[in-house]
C-alpha positions as CSV (number, residue, x, y, z in Angstrom):
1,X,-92.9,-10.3,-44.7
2,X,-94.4,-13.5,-43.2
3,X,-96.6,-12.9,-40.4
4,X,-96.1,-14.9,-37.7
5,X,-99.1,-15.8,-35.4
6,X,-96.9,-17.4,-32.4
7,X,-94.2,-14.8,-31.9
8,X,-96.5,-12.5,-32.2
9,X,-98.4,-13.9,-29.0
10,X,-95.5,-14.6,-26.9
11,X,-94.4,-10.6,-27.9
12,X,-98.5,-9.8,-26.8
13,X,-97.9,-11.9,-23.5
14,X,-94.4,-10.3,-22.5
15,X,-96.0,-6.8,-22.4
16,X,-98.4,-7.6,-20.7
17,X,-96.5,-7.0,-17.8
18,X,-94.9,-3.8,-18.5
19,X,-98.1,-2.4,-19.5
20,X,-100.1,-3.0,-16.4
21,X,-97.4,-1.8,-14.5
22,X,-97.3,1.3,-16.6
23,X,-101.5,1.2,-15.9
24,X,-100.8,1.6,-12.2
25,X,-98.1,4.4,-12.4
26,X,-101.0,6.5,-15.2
27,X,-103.4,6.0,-12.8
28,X,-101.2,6.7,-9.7
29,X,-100.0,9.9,-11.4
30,X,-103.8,11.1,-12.7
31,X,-105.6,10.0,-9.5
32,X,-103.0,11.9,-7.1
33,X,-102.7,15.2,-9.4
34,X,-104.5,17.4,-7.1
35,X,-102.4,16.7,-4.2
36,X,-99.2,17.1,-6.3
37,X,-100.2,20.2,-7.0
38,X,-101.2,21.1,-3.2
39,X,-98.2,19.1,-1.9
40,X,-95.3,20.1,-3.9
41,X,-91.7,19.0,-2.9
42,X,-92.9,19.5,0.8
43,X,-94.7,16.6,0.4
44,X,-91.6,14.7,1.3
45,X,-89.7,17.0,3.3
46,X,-92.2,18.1,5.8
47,X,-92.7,15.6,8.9
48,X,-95.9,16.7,9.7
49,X,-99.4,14.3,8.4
50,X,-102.6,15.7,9.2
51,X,-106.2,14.9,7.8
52,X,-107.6,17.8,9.2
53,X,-110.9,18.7,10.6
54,X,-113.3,16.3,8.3
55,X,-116.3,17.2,9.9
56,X,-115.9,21.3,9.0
57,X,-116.3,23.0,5.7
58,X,-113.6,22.7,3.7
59,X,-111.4,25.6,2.5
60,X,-110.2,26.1,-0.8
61,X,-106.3,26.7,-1.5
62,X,-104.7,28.0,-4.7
63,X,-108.3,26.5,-6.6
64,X,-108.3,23.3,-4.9
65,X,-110.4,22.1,-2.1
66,X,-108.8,20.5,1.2
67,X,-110.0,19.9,4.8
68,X,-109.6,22.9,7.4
69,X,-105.8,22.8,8.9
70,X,-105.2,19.4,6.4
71,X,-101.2,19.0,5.8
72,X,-99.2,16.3,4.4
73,X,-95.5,15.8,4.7
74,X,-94.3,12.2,4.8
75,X,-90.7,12.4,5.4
76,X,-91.3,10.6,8.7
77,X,-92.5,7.4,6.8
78,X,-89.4,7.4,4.0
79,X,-87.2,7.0,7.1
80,X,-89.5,4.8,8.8
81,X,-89.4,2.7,5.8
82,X,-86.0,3.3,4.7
83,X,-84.7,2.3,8.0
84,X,-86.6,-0.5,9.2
85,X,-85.6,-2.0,5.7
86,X,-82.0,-1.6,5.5
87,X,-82.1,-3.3,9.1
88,X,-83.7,-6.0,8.0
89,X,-81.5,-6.2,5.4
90,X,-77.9,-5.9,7.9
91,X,-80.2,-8.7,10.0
92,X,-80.7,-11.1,6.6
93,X,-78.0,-11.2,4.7
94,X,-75.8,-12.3,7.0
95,X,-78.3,-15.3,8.4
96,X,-79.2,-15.9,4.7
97,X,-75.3,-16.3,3.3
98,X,-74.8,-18.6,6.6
99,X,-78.0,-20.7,6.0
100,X,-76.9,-21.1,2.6
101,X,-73.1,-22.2,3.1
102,X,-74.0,-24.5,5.7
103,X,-76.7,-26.1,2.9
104,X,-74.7,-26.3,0.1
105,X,-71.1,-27.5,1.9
106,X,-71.5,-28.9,5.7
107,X,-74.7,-30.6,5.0
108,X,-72.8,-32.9,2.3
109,X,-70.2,-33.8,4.5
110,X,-72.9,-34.0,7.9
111,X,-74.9,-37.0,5.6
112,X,-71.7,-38.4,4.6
113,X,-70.7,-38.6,8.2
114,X,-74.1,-39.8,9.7
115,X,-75.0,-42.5,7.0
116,X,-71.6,-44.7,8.1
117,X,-73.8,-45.6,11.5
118,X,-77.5,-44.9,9.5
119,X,-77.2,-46.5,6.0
120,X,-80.8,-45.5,5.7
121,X,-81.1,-42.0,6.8
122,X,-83.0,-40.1,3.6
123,X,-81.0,-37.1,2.7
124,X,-80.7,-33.7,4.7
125,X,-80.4,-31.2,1.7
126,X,-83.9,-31.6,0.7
127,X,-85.8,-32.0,4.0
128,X,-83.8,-29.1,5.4
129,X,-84.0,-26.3,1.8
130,X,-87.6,-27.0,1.8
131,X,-88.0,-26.0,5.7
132,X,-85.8,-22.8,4.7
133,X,-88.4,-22.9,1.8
134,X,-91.4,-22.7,3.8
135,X,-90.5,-19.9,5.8
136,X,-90.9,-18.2,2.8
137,X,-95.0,-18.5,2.1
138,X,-95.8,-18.5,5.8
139,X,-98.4,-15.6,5.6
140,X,-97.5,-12.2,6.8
141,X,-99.9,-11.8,9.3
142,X,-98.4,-15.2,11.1
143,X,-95.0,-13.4,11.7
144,X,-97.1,-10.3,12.8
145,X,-98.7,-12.1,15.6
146,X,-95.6,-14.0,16.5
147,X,-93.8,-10.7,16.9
148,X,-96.5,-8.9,19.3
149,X,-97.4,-12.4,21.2
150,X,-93.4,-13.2,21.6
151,X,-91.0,-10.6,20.0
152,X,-92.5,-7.8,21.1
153,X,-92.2,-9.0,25.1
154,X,-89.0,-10.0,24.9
155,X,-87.8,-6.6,23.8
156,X,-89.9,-4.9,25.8
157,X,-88.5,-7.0,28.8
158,X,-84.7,-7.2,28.4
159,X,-83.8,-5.0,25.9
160,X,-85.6,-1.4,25.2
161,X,-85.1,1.3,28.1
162,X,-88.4,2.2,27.9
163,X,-90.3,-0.8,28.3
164,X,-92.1,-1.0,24.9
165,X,-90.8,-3.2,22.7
166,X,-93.2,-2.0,19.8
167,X,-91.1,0.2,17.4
168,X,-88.3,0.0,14.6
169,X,-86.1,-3.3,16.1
170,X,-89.5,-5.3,16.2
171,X,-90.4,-4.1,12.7
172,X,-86.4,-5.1,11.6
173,X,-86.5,-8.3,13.1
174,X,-90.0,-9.6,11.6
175,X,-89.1,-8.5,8.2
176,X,-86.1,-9.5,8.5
177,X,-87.5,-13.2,9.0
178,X,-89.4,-12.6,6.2
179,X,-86.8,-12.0,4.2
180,X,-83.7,-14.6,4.8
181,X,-85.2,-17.2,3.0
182,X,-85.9,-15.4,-0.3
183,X,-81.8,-14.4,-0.4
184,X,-81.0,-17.9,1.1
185,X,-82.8,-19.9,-1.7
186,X,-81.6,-18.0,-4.3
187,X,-77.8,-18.0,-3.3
188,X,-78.1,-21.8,-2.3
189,X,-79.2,-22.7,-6.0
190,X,-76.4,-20.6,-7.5
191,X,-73.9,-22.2,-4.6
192,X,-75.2,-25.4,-6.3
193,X,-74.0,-24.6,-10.2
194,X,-70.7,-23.5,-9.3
195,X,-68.3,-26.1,-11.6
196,X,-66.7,-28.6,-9.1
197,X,-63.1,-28.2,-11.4
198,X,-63.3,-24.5,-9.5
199,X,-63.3,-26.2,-5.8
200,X,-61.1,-28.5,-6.4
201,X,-58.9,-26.4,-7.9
202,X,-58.7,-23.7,-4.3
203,X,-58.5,-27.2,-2.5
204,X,-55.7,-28.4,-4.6
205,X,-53.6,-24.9,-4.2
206,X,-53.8,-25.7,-0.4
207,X,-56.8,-23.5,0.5
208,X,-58.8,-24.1,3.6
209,X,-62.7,-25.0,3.1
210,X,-63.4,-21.5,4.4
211,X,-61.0,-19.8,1.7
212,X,-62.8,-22.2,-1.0
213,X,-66.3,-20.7,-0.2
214,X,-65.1,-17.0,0.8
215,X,-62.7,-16.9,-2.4
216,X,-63.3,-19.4,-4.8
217,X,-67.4,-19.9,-5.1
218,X,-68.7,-16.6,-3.4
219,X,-67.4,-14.2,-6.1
220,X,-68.6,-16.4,-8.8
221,X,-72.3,-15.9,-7.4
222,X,-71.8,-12.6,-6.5
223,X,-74.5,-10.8,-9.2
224,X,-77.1,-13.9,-7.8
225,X,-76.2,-12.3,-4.3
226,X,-77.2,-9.1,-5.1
227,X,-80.5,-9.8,-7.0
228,X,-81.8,-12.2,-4.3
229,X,-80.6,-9.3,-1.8
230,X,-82.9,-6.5,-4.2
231,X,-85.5,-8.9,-4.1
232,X,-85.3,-9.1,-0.6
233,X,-85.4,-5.3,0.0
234,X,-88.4,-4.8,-2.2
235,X,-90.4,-6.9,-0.3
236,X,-89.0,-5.7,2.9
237,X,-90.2,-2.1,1.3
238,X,-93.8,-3.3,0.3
239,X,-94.5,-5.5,3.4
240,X,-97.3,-3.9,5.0
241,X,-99.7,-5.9,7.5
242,X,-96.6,-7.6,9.8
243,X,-95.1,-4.2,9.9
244,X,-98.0,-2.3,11.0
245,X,-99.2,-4.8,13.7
246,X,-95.4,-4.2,15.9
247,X,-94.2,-1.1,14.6
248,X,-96.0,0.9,17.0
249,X,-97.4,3.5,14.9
250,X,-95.2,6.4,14.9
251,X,-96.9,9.8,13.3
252,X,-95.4,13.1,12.6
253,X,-92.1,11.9,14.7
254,X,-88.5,10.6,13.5
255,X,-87.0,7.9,14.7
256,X,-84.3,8.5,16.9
257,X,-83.2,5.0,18.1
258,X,-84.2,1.2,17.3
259,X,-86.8,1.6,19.8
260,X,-88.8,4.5,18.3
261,X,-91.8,3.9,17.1
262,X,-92.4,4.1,13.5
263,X,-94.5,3.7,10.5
264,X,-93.5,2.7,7.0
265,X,-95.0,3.7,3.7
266,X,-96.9,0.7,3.2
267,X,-98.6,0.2,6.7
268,X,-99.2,3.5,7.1
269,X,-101.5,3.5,3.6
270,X,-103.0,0.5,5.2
271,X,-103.9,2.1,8.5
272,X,-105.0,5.5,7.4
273,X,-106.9,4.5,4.0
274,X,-109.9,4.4,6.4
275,X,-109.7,7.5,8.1
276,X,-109.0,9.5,4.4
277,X,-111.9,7.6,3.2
278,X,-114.2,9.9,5.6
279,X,-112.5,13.1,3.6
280,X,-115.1,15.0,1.9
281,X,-112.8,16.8,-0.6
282,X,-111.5,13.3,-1.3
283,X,-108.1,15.0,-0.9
284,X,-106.7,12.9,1.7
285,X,-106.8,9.6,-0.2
286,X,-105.1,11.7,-3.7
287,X,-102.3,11.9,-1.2
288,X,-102.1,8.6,-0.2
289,X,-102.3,7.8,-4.3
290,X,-98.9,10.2,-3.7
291,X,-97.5,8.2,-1.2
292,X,-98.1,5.0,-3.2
293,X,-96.2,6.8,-6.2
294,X,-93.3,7.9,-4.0
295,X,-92.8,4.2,-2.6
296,X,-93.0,3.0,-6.6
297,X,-89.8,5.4,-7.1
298,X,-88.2,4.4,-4.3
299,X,-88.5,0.7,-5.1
300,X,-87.3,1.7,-8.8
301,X,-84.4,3.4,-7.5
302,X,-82.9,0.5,-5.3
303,X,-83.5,-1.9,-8.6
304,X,-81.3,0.8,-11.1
305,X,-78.7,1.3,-8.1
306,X,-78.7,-3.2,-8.0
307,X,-78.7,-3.1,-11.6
308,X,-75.4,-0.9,-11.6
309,X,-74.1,-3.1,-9.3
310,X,-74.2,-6.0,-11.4
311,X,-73.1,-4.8,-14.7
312,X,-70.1,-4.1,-14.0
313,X,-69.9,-0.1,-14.2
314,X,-67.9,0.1,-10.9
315,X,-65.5,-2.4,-11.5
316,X,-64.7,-0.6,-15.1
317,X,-64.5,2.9,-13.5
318,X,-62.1,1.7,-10.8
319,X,-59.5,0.4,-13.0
320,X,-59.8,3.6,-14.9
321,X,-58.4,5.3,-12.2
């Protein structure tokens, strides 16, 4: 058998990826052993996080070493992340299917319209999918500060009852903005493939413009919908920094309305790392490790749940029955 030097380097280069990400779950797994054992399923069922007294001996449970009165449950940041997410996600989609409609049919017919008066106009597709485009790699921390200098008041002002407009709405809304473009793009290029014989066709059969799109182009793009939708929520899941500047910083309390305060998986590792750091067991910061791991399976689940979607299995198991 011939040995052959270039497939063998792209075969190198594609696993490159799997195996660092298999690196991090290892080390994730090894580093946070200790507090698995500790934790145990009440690790995500309890609501309660607390470091402990850090400045006392430390006791020793079941062999392992942990802070005086330490306890880690975390169920309050899978709903805090879980909700502010699928939020931002009932915010997006909707904006982001809009955005991209109006881009990929009104626009046409606006420059169509407009260049009978201004033969010279340049065209408004480009200039206007590139703004959508920037929104994109605006830096988190830019929509964090726009939220506490503008978003944050205004809820605060006319909409929560309690005054403080820091909680899960604020979180929503930012990542939310964060978001749109990312499903926008990615169901504006796919908008942009589908065959003009199909249009023509729905027009031809006496279908309104809004029939065409909802009925005609829509369900053709439907798997692109969904992925730019996944890819949406898992950055909605990671985002960290935005999220912990308005969310308010809920601990050890679940939400009860869009004005609770909150904290999601990622921000909360971000604000706390410091604070475990100080452990002298080093326990606190093996159950962060935990936490990270718990956020990697959630993210993996919402990816196998979007790849079900997509293949088809649903479809096949309702005409079964």
């Amino acid at each position: 058998m011939k040995i052959r030097p270039f497939r063998l380097s792209l075969l190198g280069l594609s696993l490159l990826i799997p195996a660092a990400l298999g690196a991090v779950v290892l080390f994730l797994l090894v580093y946070s052993g200790q507090a698995l054992q500790f934790n145990g399923l009440h690790f995500i069922t309890d609501t309660t996080w607390n470091l402990g007294d850090l400045y006392d001996d430390p006791v020793t449970v079941n062999g392992i070493s942990i802070p005086s009165g330490a306890e880690y449950g975390i169920l309050v940041f899978i709903a805090g992340t879980l909700a502010s997410s699928l939020l931002a996600i009932l915010i997006a989609v909707p904006l982001s299917v809009g955005a991209a409609i109006f881009l990929a049919e009104a626009v046409p017919e606006l420059e169509r319209a407009t260049w009978k008066y201004i033969p010279w106009l340049p065209p408004l597709r480009p200039a206007l999918s590139m703004l959508v485009e920037l929104v994109a790699v605006v830096p988190s921390v830019v929509f964090g500060l726009w939220g506490i200098a503008v978003l944050v008041p205004f809820i605060g002002h006319y909409l929560s009852p309690t005054g403080n407009g820091y909680g899960l709405l604020a979180a929503s809304v930012v990542l939310a903005l964060m978001i749109t473009p990312i499903i926008a793009t990615t169901l504006l290029d796919s908008l942009m493939q589908v065959p003009k014989e199909n249009r023509e066709s729905a027009f031809a059969l006496g279908a309104t413009h809004f029939e065409v799109v909802s009925k005609a182009m829509l369900p053709m793009v439907r798997a692109t919908l969904i992925g730019g939708i996944v890819l949406a929520l898992g950055r909605a899941l990671g985002e960290t920094m935005a999220v912990l500047m308005v969310s308010g910083g809920g601990i050890n309390i679940l939400p009860t309305s869009l004005f609770s305060p909150i904290s999601t998986i990622a921000s909360f590792v971000a604000g706390q790392l410091d604070s475990a750091e100080g452990d002298p067991t080093n326990m606190s910061v093996r159950a962060l490790s935990e936490i990270a791991l718990v956020l990697f399976l959630i993210t993996l689940a919402v990816n196998a749940a979007a790849k079900l979607l997509t293949s088809g299995v649903f479809h096949v198991r309702k005409r079964q029955h």
